[in-house]
C-alpha positions as CSV (number, residue, x, y, z in Angstrom):
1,X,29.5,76.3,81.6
2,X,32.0,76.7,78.9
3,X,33.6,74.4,76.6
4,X,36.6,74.3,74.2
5,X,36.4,71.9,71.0
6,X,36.4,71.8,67.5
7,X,33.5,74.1,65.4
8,X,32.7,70.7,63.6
9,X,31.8,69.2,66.9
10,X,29.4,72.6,67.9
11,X,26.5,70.5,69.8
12,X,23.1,70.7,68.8
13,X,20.5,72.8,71.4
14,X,17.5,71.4,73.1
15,X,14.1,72.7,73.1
16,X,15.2,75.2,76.0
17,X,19.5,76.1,75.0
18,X,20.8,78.2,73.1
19,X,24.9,78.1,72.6
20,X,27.3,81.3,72.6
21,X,30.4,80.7,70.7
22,X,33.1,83.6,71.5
23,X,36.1,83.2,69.1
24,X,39.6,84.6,70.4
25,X,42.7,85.9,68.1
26,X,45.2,82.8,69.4
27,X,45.4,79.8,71.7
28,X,45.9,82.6,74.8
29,X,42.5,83.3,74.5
30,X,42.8,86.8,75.4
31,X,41.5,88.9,72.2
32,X,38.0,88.7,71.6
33,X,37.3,88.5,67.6
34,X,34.2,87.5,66.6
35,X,31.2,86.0,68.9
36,X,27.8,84.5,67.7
37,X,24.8,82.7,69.5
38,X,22.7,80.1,68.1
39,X,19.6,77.9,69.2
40,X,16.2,79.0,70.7
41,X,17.2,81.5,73.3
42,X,17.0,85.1,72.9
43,X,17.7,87.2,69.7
44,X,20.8,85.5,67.7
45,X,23.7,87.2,66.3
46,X,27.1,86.7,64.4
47,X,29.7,89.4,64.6
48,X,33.6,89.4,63.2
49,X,35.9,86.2,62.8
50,X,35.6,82.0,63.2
51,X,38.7,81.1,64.8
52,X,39.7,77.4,65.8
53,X,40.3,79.1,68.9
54,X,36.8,79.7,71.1
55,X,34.6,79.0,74.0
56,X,31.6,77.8,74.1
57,X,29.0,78.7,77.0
58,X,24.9,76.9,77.0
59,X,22.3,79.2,78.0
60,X,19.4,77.5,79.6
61,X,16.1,79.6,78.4
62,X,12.4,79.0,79.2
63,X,9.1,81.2,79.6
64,X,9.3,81.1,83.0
65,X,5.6,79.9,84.1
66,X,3.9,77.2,85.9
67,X,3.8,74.0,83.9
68,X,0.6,72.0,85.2
C-alpha cells in the first residue's frame, strides 16, 4: 500500500508495521532523493532529503511462529 500526505500527518505504527517514506525531487515523482523507514520492522534508516513530495508504503512484520 502506498500513501501520499503531508510529513505532519506520518501515521503512527502498530506493534507489527513499520512505514517507508520515499521522498521524490518534484510533484512528478520520478527522482528518488532521500528514503527512510521507521517503526518496529527490520533495521531502520534515513538517507538524503525530506521533500513535501513522497510516498508512503506499511510493512506488516511479525516473527512468523505459531501463536497458541
Amino acid at each position: 500500500m502506498a500513501l501520499s500526505m503531508t510529513a505532519s500527518a506520518l501515521p503512527y505504527p502498530g506493534p507489527d508495521e513499520g512505514y517507508v517514506q520515499t521522498c521524490y525531487s518534484d510533484a512528478t515523482r520520478t527522482t528518488i532523493v532521500g528514503e527512510r523507514s521507521y517503526g518496529n520492522c527490520g533495521e531502520r534508516f534515513d538517507w538524503g532529503d525530506r521533500t513535501r513530495y513522497f510516498s508512503l508504503s506499511k510493512i506488516v512484520c511479525g516473527d512468523g511462529g505459531p501463536h497458541p
